[in-house]
KENU-621646 format. One record per residue (C-alpha): x, y, z; residue in three letters; residue number from 0; chain. Coordinates in steps of 0.001 Angstrom, whole numbers. Example, Ala and Ser with C-alpha at 12.3 -4.5 7.8 and 13.67 -1.06 7.14 Angstrom:
BEGIN
+---------+---------+---------+--------+-----+--------+
|       u |       v |       w | residu | num | chaine |
+---------+---------+---------+--------+-----+--------+
|   12300 |   -4500 |    7800 |    ALA |   0 |      A |
|   13670 |   -1060 |    7140 |    SER |   1 |      A |
+---------+---------+---------+--------+-----+--------+
//
This chain:
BEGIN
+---------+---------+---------+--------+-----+--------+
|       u |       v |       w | residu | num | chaine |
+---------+---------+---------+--------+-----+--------+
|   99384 |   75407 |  108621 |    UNK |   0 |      A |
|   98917 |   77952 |  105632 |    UNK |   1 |      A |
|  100770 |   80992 |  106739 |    UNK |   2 |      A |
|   99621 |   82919 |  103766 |    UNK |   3 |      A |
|   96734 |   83157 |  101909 |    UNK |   4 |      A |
|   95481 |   84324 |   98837 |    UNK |   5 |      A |
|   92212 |   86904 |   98876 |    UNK |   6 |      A |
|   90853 |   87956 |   95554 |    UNK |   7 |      A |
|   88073 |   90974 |   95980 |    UNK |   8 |      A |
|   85472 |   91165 |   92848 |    UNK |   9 |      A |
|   84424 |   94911 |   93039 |    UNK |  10 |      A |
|   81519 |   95268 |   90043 |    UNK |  11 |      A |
|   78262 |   96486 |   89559 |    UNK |  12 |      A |
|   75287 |   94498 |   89595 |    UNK |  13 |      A |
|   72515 |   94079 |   87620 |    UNK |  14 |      A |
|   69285 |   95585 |   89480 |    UNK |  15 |      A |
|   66907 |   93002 |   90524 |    UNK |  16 |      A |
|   67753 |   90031 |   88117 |    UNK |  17 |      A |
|   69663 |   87083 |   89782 |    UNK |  18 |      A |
|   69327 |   85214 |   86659 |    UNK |  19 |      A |
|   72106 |   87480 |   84886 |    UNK |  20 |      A |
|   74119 |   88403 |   87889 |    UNK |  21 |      A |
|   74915 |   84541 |   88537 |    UNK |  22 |      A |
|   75292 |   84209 |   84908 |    UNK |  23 |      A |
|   77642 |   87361 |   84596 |    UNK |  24 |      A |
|   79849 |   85948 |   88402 |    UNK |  25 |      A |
|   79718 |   82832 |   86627 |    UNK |  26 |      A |
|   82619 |   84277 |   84231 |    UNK |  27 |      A |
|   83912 |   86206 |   87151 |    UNK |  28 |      A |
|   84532 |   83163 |   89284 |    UNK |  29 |      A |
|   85822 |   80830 |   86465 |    UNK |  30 |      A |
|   88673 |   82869 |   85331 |    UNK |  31 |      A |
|   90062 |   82789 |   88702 |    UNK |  32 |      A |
|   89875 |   79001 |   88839 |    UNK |  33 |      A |
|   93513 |   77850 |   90753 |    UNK |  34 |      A |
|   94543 |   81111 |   91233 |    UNK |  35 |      A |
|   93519 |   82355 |   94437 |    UNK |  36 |      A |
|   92434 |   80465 |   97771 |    UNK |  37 |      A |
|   89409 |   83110 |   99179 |    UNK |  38 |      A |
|   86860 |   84711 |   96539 |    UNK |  39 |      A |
|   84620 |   88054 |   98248 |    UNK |  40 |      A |
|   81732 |   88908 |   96533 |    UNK |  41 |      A |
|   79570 |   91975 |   96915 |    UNK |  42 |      A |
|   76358 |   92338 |   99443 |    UNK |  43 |      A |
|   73437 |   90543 |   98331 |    UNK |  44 |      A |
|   75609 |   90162 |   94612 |    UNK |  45 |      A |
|   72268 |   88245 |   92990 |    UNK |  46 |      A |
|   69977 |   91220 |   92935 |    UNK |  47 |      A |
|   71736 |   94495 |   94289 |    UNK |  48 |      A |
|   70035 |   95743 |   97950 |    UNK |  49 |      A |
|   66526 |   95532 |   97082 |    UNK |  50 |      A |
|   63590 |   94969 |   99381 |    UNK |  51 |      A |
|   61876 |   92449 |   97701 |    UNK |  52 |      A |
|   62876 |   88815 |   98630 |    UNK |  53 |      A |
|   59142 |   87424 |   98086 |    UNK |  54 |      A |
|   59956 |   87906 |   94922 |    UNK |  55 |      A |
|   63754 |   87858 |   94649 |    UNK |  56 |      A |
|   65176 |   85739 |   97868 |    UNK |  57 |      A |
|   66821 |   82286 |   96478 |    UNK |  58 |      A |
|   66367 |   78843 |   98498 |    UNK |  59 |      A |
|   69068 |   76438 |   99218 |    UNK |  60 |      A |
|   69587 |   75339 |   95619 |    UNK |  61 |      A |
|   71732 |   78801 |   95898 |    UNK |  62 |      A |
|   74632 |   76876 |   97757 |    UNK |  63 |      A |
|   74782 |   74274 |   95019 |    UNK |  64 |      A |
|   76117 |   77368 |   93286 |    UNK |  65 |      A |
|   78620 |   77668 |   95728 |    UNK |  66 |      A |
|   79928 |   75002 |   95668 |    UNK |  67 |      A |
|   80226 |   74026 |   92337 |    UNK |  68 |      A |
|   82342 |   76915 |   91948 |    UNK |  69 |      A |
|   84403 |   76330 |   95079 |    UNK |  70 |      A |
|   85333 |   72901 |   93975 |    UNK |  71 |      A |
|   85764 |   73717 |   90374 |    UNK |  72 |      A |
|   88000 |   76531 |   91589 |    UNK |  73 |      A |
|   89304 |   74921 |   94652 |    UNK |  74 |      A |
|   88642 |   78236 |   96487 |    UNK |  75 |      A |
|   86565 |   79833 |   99236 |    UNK |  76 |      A |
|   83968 |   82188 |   98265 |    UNK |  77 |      A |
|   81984 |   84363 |  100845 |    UNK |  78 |      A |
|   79158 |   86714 |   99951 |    UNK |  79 |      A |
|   75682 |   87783 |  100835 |    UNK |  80 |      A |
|   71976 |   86812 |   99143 |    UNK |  81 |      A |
|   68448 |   87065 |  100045 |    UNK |  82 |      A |
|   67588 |   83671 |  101220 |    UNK |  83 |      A |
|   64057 |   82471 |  102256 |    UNK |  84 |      A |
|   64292 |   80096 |  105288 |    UNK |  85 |      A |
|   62451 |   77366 |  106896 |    UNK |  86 |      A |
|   59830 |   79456 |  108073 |    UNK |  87 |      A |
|   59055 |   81642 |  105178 |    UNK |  88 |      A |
|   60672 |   84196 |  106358 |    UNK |  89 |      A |
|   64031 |   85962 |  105496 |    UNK |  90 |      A |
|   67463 |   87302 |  105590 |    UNK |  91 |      A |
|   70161 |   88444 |  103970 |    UNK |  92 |      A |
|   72229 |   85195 |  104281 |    UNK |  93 |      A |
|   76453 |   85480 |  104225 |    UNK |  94 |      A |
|   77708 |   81863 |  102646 |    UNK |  95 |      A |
|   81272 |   80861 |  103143 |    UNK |  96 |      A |
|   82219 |   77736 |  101185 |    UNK |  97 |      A |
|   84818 |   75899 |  101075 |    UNK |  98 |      A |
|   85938 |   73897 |   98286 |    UNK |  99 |      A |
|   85450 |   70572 |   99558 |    UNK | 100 |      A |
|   81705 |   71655 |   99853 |    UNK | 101 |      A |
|   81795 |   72587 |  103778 |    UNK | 102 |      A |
|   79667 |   75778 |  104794 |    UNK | 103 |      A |
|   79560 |   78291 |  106848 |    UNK | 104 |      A |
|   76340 |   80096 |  107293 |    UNK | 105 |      A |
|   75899 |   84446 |  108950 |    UNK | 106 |      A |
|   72867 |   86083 |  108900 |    UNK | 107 |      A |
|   73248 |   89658 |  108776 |    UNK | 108 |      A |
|   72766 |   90903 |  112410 |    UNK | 109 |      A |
|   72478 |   94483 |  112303 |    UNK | 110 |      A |
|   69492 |   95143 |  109538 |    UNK | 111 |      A |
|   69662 |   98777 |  107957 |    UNK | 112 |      A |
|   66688 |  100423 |  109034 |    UNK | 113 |      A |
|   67414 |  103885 |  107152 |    UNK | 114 |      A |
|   66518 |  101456 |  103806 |    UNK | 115 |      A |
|   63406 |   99537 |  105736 |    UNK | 116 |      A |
|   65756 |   96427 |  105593 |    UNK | 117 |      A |
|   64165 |   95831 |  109190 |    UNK | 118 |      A |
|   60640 |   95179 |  108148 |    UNK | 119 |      A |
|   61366 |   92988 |  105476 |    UNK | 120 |      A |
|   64388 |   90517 |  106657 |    UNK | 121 |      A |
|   65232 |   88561 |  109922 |    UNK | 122 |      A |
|   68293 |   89820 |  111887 |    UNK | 123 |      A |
|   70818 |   87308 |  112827 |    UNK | 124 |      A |
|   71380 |   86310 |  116324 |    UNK | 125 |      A |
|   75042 |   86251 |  116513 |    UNK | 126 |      A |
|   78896 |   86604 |  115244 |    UNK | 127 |      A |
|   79951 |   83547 |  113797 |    UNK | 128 |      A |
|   83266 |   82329 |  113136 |    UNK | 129 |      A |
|   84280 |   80867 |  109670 |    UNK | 130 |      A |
|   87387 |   78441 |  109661 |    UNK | 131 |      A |
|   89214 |   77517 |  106374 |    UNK | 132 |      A |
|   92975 |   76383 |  106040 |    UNK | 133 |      A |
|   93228 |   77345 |  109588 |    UNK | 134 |      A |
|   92763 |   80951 |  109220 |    UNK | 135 |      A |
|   90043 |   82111 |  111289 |    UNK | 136 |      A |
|   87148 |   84322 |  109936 |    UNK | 137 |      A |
|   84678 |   86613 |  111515 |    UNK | 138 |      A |
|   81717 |   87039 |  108976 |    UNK | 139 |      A |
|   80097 |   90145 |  109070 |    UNK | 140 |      A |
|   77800 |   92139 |  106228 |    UNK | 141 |      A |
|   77607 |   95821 |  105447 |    UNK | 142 |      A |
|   75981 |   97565 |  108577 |    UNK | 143 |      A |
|   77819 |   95471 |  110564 |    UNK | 144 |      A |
|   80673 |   97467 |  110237 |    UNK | 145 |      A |
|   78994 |  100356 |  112048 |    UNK | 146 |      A |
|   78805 |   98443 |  115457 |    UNK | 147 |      A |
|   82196 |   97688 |  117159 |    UNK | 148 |      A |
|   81371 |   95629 |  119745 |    UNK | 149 |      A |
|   80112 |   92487 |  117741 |    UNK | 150 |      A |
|   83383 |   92517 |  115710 |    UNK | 151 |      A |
|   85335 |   92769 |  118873 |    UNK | 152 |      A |
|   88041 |   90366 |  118742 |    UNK | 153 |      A |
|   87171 |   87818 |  121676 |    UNK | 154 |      A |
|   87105 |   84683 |  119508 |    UNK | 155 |      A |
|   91249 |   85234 |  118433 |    UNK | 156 |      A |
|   90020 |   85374 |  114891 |    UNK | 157 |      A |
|   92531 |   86693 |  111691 |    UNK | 158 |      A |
|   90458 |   88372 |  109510 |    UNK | 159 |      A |
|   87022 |   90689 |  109642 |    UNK | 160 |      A |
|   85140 |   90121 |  106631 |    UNK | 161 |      A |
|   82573 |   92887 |  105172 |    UNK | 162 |      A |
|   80259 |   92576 |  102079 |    UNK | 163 |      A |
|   78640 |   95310 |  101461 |    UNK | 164 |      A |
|   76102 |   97684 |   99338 |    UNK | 165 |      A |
|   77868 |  101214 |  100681 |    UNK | 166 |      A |
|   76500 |  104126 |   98791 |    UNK | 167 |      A |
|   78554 |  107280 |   97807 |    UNK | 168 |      A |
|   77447 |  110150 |  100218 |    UNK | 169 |      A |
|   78602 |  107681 |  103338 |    UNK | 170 |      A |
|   81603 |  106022 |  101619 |    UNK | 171 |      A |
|   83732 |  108466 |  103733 |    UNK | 172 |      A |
|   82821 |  106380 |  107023 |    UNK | 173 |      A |
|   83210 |  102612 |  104861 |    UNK | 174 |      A |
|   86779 |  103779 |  104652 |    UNK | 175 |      A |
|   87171 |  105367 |  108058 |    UNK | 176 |      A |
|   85643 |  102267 |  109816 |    UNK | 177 |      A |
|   87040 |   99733 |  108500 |    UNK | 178 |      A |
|   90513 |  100868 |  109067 |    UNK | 179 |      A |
|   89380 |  101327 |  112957 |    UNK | 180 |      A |
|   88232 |   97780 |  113069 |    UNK | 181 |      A |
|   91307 |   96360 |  111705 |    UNK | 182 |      A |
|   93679 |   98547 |  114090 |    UNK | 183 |      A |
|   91144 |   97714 |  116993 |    UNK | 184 |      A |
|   90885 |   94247 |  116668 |    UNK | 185 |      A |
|   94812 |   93851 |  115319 |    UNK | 186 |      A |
|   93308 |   91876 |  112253 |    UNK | 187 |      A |
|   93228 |   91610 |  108785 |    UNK | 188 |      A |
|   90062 |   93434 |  107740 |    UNK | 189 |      A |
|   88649 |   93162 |  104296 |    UNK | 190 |      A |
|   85930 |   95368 |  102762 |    UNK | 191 |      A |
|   84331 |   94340 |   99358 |    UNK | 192 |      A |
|   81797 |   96737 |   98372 |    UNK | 193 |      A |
|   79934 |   97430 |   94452 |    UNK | 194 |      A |
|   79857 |   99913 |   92127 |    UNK | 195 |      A |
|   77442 |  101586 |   90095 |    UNK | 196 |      A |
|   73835 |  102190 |   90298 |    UNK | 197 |      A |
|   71259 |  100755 |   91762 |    UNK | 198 |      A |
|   67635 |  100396 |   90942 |    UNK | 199 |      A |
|   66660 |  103070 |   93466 |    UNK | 200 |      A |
|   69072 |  105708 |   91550 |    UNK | 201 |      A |
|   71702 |  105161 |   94666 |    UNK | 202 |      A |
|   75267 |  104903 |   92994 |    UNK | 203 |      A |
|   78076 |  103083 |   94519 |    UNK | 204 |      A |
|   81708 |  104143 |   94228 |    UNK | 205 |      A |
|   83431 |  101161 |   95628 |    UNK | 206 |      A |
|   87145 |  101557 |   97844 |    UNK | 207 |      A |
|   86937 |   97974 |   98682 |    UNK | 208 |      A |
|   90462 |   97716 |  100756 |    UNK | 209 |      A |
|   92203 |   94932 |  102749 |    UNK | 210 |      A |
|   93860 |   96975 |  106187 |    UNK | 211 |      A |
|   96544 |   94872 |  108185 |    UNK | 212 |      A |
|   96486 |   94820 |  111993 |    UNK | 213 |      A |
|   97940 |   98233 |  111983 |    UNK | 214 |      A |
|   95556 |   99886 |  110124 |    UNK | 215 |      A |
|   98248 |   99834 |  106301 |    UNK | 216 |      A |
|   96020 |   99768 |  103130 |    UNK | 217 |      A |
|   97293 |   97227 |  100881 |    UNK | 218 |      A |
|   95831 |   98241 |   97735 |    UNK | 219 |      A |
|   95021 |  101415 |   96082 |    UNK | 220 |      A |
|   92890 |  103956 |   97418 |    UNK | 221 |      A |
|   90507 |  104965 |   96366 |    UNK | 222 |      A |
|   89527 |  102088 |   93913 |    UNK | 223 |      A |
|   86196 |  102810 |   92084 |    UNK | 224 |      A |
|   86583 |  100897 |   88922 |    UNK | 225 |      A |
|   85143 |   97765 |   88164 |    UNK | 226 |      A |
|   88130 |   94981 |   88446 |    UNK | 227 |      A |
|   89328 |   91973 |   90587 |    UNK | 228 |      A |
|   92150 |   92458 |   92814 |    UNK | 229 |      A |
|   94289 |   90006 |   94903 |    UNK | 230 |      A |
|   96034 |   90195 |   97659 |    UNK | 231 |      A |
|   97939 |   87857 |   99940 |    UNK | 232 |      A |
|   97532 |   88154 |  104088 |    UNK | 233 |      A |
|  100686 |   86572 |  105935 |    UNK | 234 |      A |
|   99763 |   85386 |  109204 |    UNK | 235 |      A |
|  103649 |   86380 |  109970 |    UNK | 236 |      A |
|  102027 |   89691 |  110014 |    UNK | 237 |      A |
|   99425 |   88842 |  113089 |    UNK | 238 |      A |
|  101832 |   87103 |  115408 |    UNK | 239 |      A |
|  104562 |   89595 |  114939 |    UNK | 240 |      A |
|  102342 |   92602 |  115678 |    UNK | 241 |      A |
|  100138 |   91131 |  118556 |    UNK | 242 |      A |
|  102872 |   89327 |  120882 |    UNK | 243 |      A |
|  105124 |   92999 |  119858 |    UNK | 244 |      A |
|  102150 |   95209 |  121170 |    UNK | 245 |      A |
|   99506 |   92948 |  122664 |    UNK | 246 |      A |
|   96964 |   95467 |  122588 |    UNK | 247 |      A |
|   94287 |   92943 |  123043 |    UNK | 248 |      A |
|   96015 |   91794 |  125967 |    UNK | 249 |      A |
|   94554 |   95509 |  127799 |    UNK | 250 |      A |
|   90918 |   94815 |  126703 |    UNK | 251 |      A |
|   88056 |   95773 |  129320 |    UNK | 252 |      A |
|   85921 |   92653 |  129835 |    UNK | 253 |      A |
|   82314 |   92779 |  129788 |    UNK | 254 |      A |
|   79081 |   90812 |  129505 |    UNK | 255 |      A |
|   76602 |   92162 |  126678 |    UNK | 256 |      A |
|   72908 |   91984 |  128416 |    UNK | 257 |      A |
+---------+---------+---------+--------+-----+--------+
//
């Protein structure tokens, strides 16, 4: 069992619309962290920025060849969000986790934004789904997720809440505030990887992508708005301890959603 783990956050800008140079400029990213971490976040949709045009933009499943190749090359995890056009023709904004011996795990965003029309263009996921990788446990979740407690609610005995995310400036005040609530809520790790910059729309991004322990302790800087890679290590040590010393989770209510 891997009691600790190594999670490296990429916190960048992204070029508007262009998935071409994005995977081009992560390509660079990825490779110089090749044996030096075991889990790689990337931003929200990291291949074009949050645009609304996936007829256009949305990549097909040559995408997780991408994945993977990096994964094995670096023998790391890597989780982060595209536009991806599925069977149907229709689409979503697609979490990937893979894992370095090519194994995938696939979330589609649940909880679409309708403020940016993100309704009307892209299919909502159905459910929470539960990555697994060196037997740490990880609930997948994307941006707007973060907004909606109960489908992060820790039912599934999970480790770590994982957010990707295109979190403008004039709300970045509830990105922080929520994702130290889920972390304390849910007495996991909960890790928030969010861009910087501007966006094609003219909405800038001032990143404070953090990693919270189960009681709600930052463990890097805050606030972090620069564009940089930073790496942390989780220590399941730090889950047992707190859960069978509190056992908050123990007191939950138990419900049935409708």
């Amino acid at each position: 069992m891997s009691e600790k783990l190594k999670v490296s956050l990429i916190q960048t800008s992204l070029i508007w619309e262009n998935p071409e140079a994005n995977l081009n400029a992560f390509d660079q990213k990825l490779k110089a962290l090749y044996g030096k971490t075991d889990l790689l976040i990337l931003p929200e949709m990291f291949t074009t920025g949050f645009s609304m045009k996936p007829k256009d933009l949305a990549h097909s499943y040559s995408i997780y060849d991408w994945f993977k190749d990096h994964a094995m090359a670096g023998d790391f995890a890597i989780y982060g969000s595209v536009m991806f056009v599925k069977d149907n023709g229709g689409y979503c904004n697609r979490g990937v986790f893979m894992k370095p011996d090519g194994d995938f795990t696939l979330y589609d965003k649940r909880h679409t934004f309708t403020l940016a029309g993100e309704h009307e263009v892209f299919d909502a996921g159905q459910k929470p789904v539960i990555a697994t990788y060196k037997e740490w446990k990880f609930n997948l979740q994307i941006c707007y997720d973060l907004r909606f407690p109960v489908f992060a609610r820790n039912v599934q005995d999970y480790d770590v809440l994982l957010y990707v995310a295109n979190w403008p400036v004039p709300r970045v005040n509830a990105w922080d505030a929520l994702l130290k609530a889920r972390a304390i809520e849910n007495m996991a790790y909960c890790i928030g990887v969010n861009r910087v910059g501007t966006d094609g729309t003219g909405m800038d991004y001032s990143g404070h992508s953090q990693v919270y322990d189960v009681l709600g302790h930052e463990l890097l800087e805050h606030p972090w708005e620069t564009e940089d890679v930073k790496t942390v290590e989780l220590d399941k040590e730090n889950i047992h301890y707190n859960r069978n010393k509190l056992r908050f989770l123990e007191d939950r209510d138990g419900f049935t959603l409708a």
